[in-house]
ChimeraX commands (.cxc) that place a marker at each C-alpha (Angstrom):
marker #1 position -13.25,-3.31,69.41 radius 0.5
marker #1 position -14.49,0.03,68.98 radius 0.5
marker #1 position -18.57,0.21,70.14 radius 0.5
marker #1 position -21.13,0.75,67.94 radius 0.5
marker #1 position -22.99,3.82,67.49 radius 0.5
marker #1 position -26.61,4.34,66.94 radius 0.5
marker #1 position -27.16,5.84,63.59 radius 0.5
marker #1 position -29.00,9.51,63.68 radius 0.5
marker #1 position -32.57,10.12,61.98 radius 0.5
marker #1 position -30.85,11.18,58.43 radius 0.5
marker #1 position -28.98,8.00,58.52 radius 0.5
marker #1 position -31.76,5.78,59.66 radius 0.5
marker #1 position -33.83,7.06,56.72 radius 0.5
marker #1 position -31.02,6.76,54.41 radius 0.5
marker #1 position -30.68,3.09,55.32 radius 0.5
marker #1 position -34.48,2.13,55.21 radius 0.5
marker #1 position -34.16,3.76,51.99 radius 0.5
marker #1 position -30.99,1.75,50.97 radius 0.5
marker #1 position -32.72,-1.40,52.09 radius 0.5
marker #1 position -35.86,-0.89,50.44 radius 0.5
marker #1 position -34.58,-0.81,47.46 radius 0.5
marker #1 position -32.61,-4.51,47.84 radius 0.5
marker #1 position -35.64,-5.99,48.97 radius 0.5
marker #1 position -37.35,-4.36,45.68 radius 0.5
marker #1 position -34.66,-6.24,43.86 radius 0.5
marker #1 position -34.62,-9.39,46.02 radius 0.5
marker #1 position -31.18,-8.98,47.50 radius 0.5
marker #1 position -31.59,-9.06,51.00 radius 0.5
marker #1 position -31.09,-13.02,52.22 radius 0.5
marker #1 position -31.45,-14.15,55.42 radius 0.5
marker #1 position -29.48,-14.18,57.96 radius 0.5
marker #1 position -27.57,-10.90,57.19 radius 0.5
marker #1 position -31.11,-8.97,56.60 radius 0.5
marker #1 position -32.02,-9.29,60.07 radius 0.5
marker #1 position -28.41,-7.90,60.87 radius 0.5
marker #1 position -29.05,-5.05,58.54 radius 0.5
marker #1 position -32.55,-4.30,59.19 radius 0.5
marker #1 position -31.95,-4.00,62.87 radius 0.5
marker #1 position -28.89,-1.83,62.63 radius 0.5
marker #1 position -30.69,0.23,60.20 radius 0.5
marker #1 position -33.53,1.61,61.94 radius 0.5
marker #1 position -30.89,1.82,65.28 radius 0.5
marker #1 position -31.47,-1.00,67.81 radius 0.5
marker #1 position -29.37,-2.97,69.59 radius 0.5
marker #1 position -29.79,-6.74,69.69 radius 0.5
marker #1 position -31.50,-6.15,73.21 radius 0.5
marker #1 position -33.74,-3.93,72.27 radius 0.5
marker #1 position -34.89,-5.67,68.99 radius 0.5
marker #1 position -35.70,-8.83,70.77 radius 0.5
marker #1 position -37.56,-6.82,73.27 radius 0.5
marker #1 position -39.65,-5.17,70.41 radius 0.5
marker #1 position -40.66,-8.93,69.01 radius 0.5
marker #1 position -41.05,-10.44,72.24 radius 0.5
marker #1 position -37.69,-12.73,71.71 radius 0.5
marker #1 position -34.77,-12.66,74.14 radius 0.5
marker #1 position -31.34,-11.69,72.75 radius 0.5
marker #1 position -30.09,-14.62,72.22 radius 0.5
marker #1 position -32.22,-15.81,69.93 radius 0.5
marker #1 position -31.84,-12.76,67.94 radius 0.5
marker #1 position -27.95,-13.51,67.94 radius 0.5
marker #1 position -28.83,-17.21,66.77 radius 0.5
marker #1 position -31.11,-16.03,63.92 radius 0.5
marker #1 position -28.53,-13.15,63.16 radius 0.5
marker #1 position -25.35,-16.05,62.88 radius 0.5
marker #1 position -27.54,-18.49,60.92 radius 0.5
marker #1 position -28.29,-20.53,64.04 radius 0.5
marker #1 position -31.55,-20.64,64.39 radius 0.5
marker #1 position -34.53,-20.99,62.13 radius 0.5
marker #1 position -37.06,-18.43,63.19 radius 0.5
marker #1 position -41.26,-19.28,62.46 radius 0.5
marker #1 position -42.89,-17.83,59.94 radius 0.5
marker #1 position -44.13,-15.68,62.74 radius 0.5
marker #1 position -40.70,-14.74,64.18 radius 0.5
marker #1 position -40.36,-13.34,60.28 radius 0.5
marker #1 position -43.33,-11.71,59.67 radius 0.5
marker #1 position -42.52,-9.78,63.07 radius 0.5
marker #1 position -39.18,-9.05,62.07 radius 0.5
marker #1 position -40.85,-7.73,58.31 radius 0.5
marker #1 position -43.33,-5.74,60.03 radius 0.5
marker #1 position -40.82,-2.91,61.65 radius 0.5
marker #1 position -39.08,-2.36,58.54 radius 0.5
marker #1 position -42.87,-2.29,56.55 radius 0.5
marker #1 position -41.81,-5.77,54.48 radius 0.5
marker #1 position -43.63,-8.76,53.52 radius 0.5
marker #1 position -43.08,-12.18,53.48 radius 0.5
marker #1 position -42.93,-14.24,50.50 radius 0.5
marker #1 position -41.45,-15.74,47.52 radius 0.5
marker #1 position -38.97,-14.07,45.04 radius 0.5
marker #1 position -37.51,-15.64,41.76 radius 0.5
marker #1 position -34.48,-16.55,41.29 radius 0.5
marker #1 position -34.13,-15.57,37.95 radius 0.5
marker #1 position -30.78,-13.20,37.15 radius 0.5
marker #1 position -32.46,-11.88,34.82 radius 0.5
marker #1 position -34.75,-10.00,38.00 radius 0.5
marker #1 position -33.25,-6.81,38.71 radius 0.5
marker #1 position -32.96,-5.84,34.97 radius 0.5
marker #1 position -36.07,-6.21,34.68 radius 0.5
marker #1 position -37.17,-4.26,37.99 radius 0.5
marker #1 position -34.49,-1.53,36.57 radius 0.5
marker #1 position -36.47,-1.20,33.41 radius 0.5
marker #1 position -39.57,-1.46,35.41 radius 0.5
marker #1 position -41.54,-4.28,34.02 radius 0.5
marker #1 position -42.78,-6.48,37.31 radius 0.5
marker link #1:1,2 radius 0.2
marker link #1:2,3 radius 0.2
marker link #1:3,4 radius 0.2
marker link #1:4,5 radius 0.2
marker link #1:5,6 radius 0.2
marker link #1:6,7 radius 0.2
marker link #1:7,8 radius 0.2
marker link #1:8,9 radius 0.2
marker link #1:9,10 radius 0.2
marker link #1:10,11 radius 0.2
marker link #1:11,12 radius 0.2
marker link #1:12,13 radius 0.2
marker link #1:13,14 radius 0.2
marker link #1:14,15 radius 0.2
marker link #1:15,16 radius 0.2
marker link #1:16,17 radius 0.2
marker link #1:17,18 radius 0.2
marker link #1:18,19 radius 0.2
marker link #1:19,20 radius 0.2
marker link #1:20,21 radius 0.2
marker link #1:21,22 radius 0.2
marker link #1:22,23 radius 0.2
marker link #1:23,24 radius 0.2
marker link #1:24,25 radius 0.2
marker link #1:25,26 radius 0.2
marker link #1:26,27 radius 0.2
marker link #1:27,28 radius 0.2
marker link #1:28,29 radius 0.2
marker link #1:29,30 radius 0.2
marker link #1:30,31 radius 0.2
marker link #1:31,32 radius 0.2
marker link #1:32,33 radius 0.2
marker link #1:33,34 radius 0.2
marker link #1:34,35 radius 0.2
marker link #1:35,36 radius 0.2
marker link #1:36,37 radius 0.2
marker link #1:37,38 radius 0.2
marker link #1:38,39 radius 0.2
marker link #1:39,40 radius 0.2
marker link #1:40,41 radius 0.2
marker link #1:41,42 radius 0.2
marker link #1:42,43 radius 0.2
marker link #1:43,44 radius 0.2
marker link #1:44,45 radius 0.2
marker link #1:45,46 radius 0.2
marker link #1:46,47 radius 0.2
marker link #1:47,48 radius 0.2
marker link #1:48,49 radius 0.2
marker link #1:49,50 radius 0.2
marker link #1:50,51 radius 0.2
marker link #1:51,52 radius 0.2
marker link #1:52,53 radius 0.2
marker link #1:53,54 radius 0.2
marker link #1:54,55 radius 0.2
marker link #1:55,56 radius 0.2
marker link #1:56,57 radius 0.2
marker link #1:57,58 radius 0.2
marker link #1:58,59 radius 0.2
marker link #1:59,60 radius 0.2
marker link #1:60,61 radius 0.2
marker link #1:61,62 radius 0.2
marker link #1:62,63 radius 0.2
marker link #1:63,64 radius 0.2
marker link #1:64,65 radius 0.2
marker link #1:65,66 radius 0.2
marker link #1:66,67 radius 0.2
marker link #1:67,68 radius 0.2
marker link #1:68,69 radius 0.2
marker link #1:69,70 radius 0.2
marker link #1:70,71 radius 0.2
marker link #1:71,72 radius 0.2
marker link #1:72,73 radius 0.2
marker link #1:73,74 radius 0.2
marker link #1:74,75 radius 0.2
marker link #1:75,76 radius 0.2
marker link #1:76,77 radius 0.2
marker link #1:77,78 radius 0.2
marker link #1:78,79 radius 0.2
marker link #1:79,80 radius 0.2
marker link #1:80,81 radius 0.2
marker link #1:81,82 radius 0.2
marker link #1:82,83 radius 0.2
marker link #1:83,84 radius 0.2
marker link #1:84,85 radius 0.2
marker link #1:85,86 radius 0.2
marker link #1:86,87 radius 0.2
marker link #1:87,88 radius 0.2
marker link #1:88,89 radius 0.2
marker link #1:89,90 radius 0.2
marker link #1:90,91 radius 0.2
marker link #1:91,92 radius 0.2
marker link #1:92,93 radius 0.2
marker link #1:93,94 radius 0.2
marker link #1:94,95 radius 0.2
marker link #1:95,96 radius 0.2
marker link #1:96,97 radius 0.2
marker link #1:97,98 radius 0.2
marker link #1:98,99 radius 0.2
marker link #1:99,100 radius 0.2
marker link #1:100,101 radius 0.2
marker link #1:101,102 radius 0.2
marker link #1:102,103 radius 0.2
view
């Protein structure tokens, strides 16, 4: 398995920009958003956990679907990346309407 390698400054930018935009649209989902938001800004699983004051495993267990992290875990996790909780509609009818820029 070939290791992975930390993404450089242009690339981290490029991805907070990337994900900024899916949360703006409501397609980032948990698990898979921690997987993304981590990777994006360049951290190991280690070093994330160390960051939030969780141990890596429990950062695996939320990553796999595992575990179901507190509202505080979240809100920690939100806070690197600059997101908020909270609720976003389901309607499919969403992201055309973000595209045309009516909120």
């Amino acid at each position: 398995m070939a290791r992975w390698k930390k993404p450089s400054k242009s690339e981290i930018l490029e991805n907070r920009r990337t994900l900024a935009e899916r949360a703006h649209c409501g397609d980032l989902r948990l698990p898979s958003a921690v997987v993304e938001i981590r990777k994006g800004i360049g951290m190991t699983q280690e070093e994330f956990a160390k960051v939030l004051g969780l141990t890596r495993r429990q950062i695996a267990e939320i990553e796999a679907g595992n575990a179901n992290p507190t509202l505080g875990t979240l809100t920690k996790i939100g806070r690197l990346f600059g997101f908020e909780l909270g609720f976003v509609p389901r309607s499919p009818d969403r992201k055309l309407l973000l595209a045309k820029g009516v909120s």
